[in-house]
C-alpha positions as CSV (number, residue, x, y, z in Angstrom):
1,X,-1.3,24.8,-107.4
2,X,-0.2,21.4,-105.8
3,X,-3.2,21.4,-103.7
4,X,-5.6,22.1,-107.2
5,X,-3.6,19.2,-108.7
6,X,-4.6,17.0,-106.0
7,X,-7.6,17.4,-106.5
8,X,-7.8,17.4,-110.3
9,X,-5.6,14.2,-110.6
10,X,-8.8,11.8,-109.2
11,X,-11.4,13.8,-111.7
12,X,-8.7,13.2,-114.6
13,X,-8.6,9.5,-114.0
14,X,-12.5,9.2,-113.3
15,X,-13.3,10.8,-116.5
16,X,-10.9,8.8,-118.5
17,X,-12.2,5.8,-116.8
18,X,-15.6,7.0,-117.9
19,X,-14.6,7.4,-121.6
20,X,-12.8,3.7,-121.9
21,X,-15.8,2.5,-119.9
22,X,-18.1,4.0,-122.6
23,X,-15.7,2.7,-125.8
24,X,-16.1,-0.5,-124.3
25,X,-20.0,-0.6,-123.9
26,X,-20.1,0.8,-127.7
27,X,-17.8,-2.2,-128.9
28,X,-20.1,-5.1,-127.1
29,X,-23.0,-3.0,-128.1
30,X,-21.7,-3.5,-131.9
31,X,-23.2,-4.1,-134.0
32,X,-26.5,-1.7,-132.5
33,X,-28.1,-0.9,-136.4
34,X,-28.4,-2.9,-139.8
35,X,-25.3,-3.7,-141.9
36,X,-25.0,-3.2,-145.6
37,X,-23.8,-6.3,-147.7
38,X,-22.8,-4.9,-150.9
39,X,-23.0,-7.4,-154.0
40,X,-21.1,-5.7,-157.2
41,X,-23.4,-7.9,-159.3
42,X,-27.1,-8.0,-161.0
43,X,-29.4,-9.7,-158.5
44,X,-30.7,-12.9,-159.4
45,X,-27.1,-14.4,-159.7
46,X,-24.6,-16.5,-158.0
47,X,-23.6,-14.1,-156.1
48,X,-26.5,-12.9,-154.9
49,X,-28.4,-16.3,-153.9
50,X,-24.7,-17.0,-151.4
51,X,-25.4,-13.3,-150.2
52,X,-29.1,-13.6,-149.0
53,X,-28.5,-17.2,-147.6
54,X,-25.8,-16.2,-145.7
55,X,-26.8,-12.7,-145.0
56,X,-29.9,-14.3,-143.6
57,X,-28.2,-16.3,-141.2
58,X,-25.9,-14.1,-140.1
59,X,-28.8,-11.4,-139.5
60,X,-30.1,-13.8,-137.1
61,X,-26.9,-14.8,-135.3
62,X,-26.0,-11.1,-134.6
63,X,-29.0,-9.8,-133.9
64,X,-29.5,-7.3,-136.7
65,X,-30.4,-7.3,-140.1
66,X,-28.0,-7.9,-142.8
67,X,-29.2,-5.6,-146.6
68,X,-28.5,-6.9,-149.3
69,X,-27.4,-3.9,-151.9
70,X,-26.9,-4.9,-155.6
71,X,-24.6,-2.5,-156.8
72,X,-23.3,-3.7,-160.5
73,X,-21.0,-2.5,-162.6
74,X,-17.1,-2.5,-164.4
75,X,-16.9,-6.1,-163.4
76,X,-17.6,-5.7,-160.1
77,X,-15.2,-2.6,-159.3
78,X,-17.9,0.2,-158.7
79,X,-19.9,-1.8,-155.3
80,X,-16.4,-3.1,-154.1
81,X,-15.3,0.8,-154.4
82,X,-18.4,2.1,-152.6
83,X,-17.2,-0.7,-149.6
84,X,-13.4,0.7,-150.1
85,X,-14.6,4.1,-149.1
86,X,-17.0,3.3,-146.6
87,X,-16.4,3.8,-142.4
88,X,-14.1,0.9,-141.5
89,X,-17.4,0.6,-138.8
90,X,-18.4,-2.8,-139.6
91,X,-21.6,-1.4,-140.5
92,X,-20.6,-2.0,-145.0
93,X,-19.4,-5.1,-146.0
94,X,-18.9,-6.5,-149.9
95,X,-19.2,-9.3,-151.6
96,X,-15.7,-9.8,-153.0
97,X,-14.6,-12.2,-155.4
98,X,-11.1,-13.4,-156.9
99,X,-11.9,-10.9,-160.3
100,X,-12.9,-7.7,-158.0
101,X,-10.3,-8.5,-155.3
102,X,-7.1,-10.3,-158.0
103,X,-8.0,-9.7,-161.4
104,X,-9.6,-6.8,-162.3
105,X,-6.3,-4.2,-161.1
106,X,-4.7,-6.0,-164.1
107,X,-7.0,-5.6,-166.8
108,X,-8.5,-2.2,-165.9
109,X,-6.7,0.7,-167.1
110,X,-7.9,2.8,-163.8
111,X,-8.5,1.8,-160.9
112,X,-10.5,3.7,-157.5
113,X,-9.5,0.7,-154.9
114,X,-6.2,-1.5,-154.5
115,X,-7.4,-4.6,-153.1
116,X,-4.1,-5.3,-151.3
117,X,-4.2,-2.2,-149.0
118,X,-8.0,-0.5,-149.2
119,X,-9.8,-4.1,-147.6
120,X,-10.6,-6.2,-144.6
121,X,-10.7,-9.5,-145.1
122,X,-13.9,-11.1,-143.2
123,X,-14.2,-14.6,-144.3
124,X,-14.1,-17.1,-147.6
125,X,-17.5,-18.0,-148.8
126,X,-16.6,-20.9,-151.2
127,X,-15.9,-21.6,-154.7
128,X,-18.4,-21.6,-157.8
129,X,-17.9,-24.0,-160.9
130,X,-17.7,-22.1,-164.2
131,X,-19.4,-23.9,-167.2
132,X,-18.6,-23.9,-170.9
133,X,-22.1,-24.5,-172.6
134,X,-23.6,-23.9,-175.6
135,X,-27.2,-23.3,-177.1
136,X,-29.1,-26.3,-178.9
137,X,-28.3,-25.0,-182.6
138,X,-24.2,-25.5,-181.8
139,X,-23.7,-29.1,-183.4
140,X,-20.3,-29.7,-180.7
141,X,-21.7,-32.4,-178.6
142,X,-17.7,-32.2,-176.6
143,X,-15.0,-29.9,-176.4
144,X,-13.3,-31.2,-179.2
145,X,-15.8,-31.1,-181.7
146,X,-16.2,-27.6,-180.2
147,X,-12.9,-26.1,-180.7
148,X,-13.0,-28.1,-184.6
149,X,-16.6,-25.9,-185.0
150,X,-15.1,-22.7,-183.4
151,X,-12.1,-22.7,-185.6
152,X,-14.1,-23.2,-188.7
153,X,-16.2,-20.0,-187.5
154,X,-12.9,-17.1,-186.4
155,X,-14.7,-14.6,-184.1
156,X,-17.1,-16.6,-182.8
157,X,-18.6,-15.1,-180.0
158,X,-19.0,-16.1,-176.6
159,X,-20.8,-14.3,-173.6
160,X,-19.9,-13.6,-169.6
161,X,-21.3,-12.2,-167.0
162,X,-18.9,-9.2,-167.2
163,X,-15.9,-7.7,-168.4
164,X,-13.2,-8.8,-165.7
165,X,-15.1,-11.4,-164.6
166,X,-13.7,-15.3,-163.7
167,X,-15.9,-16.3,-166.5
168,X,-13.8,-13.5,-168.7
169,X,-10.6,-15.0,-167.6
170,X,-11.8,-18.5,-168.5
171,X,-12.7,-17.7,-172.1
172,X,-9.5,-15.7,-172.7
173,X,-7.6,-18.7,-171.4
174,X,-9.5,-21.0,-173.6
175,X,-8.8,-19.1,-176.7
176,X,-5.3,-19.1,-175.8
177,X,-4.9,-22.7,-174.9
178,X,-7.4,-23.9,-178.2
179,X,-5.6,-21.4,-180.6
180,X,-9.5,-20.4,-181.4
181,X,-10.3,-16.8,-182.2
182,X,-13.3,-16.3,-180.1
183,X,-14.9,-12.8,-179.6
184,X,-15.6,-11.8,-176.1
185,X,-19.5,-10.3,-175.3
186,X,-20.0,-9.0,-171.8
187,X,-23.0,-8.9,-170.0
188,X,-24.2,-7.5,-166.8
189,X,-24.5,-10.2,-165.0
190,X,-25.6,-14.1,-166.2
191,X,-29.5,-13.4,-166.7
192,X,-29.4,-11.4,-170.0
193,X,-26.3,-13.5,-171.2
194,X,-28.5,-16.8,-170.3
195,X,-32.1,-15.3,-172.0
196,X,-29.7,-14.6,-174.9
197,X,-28.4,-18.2,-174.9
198,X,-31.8,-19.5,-175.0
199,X,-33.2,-17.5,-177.8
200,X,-30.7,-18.6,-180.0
201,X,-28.9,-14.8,-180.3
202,X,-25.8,-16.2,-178.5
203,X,-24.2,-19.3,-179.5
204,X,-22.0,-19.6,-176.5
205,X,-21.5,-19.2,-173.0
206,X,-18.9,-19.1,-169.9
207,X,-21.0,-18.8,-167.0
208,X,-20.8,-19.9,-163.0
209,X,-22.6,-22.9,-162.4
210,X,-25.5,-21.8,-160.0
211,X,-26.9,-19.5,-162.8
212,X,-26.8,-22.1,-165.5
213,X,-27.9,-25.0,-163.6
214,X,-31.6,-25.5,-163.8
215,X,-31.6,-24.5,-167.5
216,X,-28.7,-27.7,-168.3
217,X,-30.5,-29.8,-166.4
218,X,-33.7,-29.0,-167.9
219,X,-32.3,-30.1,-171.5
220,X,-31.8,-26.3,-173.2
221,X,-28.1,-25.7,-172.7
222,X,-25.8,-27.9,-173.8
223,X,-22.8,-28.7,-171.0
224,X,-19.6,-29.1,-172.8
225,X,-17.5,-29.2,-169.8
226,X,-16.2,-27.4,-166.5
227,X,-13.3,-25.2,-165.6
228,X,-12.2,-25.9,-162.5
229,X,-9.5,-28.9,-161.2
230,X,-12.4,-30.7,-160.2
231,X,-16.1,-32.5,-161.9
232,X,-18.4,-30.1,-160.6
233,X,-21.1,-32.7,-158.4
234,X,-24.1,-31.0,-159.9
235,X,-22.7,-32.1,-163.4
236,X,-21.0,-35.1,-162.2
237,X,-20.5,-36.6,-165.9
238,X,-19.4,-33.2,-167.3
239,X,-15.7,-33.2,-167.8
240,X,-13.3,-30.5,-167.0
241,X,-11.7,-29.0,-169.7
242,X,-8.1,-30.6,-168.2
243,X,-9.5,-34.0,-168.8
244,X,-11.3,-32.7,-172.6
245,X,-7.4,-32.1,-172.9
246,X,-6.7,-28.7,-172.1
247,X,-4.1,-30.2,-170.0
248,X,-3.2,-27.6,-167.1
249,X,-6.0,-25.7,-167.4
250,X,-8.3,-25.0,-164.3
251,X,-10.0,-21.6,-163.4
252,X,-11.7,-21.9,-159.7
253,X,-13.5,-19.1,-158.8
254,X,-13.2,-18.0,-155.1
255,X,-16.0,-15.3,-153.1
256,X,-15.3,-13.9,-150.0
257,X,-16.7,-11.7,-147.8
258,X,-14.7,-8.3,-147.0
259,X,-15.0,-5.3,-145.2
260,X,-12.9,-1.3,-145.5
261,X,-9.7,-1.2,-144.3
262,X,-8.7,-0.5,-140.5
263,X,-12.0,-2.4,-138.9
264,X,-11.9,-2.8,-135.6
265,X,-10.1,-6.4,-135.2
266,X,-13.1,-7.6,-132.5
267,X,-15.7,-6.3,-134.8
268,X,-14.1,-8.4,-137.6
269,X,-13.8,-11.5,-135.8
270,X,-17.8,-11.8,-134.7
271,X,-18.5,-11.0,-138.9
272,X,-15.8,-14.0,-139.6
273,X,-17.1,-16.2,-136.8
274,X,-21.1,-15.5,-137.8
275,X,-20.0,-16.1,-141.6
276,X,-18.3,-19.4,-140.9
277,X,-21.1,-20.9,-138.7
278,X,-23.9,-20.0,-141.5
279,X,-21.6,-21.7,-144.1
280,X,-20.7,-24.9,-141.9
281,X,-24.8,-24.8,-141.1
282,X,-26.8,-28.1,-142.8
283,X,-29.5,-26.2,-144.4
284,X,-27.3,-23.1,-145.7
285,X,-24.8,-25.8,-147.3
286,X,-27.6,-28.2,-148.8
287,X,-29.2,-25.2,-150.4
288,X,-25.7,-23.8,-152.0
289,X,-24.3,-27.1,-152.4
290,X,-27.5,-27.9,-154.5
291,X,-26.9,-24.7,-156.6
292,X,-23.7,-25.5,-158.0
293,X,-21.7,-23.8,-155.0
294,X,-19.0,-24.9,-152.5
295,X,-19.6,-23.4,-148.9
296,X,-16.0,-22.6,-147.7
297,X,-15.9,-20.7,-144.6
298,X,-12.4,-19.0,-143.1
299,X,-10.7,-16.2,-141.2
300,X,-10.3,-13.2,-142.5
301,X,-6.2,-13.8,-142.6
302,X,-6.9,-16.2,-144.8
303,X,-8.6,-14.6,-147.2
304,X,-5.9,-12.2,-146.7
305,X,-3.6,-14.0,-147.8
306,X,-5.7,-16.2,-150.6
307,X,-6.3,-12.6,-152.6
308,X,-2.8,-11.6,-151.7
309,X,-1.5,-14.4,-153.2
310,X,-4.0,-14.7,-156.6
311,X,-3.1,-11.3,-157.3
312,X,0.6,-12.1,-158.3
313,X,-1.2,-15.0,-159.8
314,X,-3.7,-13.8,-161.9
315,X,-1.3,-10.7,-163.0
316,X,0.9,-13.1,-165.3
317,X,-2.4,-15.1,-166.5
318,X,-3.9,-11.9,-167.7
319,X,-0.4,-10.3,-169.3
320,X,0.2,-13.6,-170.7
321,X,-3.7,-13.7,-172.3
322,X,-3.1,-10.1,-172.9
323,X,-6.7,-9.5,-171.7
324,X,-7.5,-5.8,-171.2
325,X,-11.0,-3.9,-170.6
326,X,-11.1,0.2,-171.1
């Protein structure tokens, strides 16, 4: 027996040898097939424009391609599920945001995902500007002549991209602040909410920036002002609402790029690292900057801890707005 163990011992350690030998090869060798970008949203929105350019890049820098999957639906909450329940391989990633990822737990009665336990985070993406506009036939020419028309009119309605969305939060928090009684119309997405807008069938709108853009610029929406802390610098003489005097308001919305829970920490890092160089690259930031959107790469414990943290937030905004989708 002693002699049979002497000579099994060497085989044992060769083979285990063999077997971390081959775990290693299969971790450099990541990623060896294309990986699935899942954007909870209607194509042909801000979202999705930050997806492809970035997914682009990144296909490049890793060596693979990066597929773009437009999975809409319940604000966002059925593609960020489909990442939830994916392999933790590195293979699915989604296209989080602060209402799939901090909002949304609050406002839906049921839930398939708890962003604080069922994610990776991979890396910010950057920040969008919401708008407040409004189609030609609305006389408000400024916020305040806005919430004097809007209270003249009770149940005005307003449309969003979505139920949950940051644009949802930002109307709900207007009427709350303004004291008008505005009724909420969710979309799927920005496109139908936008060709509405323009046809005159919906007076008003709360929309990310990107979407919007050309069609302000191009004289047929009417800017009233911006949500965030800060003057958007694609609308650089649109006010935000703080300064229209809704003092203390300010609604940024945050994207961010996330990935199952338990990925491998190594496979993580080379997403976060190849996300943050296509942000910080000249051309991808010209063409998002010029779109409304603010490039903001970081590492995936700090998106961590940004969602961790709007979460608590963004529970006592939506009790105290007492917003609610079924």
């Amino acid at each position: 027996m002693r002699r049979f163990t002497r000579l099994f011992r060497p085989l044992a350690v060769a083979a285990a040898g063999a077997f971390v030998a081959v775990g290693a090869q299969a971790q450099e060798a990541w990623p060896a097939k294309p990986i699935r970008f899942v954007v909870p949203y209607l194509a042909g929105g801000t979202t999705d424009l930050v997806a492809r350019t970035t997914g682009d890049y990144v296909s490049k820098k890793l060596g693979q391609s990066v597929v773009v999957e437009n999975r809409p639906g319940a604000g966002g909450n059925i593609g960020m599920e489909a990442v939830a329940k994916a392999a933790p391989d590195g293979y699915t990633i989604g296209f989080g945001a602060i209402s799939t990822n901090a909002l949304n737990p609050h406002i839906y009665k049921k839930m398939a995902f708890d962003p604080r336990k069922d994610f990776t985070g991979v890396s910010l993406l950057g920040y969008s500007t919401i708008v407040l506009e409004v189609a030609p036939s609305v006389p408000a020419r400024n916020v305040a002549e806005f919430i004097a028309y809007a209270k003249t009119k009770p149940g005005l309605t307003y449309g969003t991209a979505g139920a949950g969305t940051s644009m949802h939060l930002a109307g709900a928090m207007f009427g709350q602040m303004t004291g008008t009684e505005l009724t909420h119309v969710p979309y799927k997405g920005s496109a139908p909410g936008i060709n509405d807008l323009l046809g005159g069938h919906l007076p008003v709108m709360f929309d990310n920036l990107p979407a919007s853009l050309p069609h302000i610029q191009a004289g047929k929406l009417r800017a009233l002002a911006v949500a965030g802390k800060a003057r958007s610098p694609s609308l650089p003489d649109v006010p935000t609402l703080a300064e229209a005097g809704l003092k203390g308001y300010g609604v940024d919305p945050w994207f961010g790029v996330f990935g199952p829970a338990g990925m491998n920490p190594k496979v993580t890092e080379r997403l976060s690292e190849a996300f943050r160089e296509a942000l910080a690259d000249p051309a991808v930031k010209d063409k998002l900057v010029k779109a409304g959107f603010t490039p903001e790469g970081s590492t995936g414990a700090a998106l961590d801890q940004l969602a961790h943290g709007e979460y608590e937030r963004l529970g006592k905004v939506a009790r105290a707005a007492a917003m609610a989708v079924d």
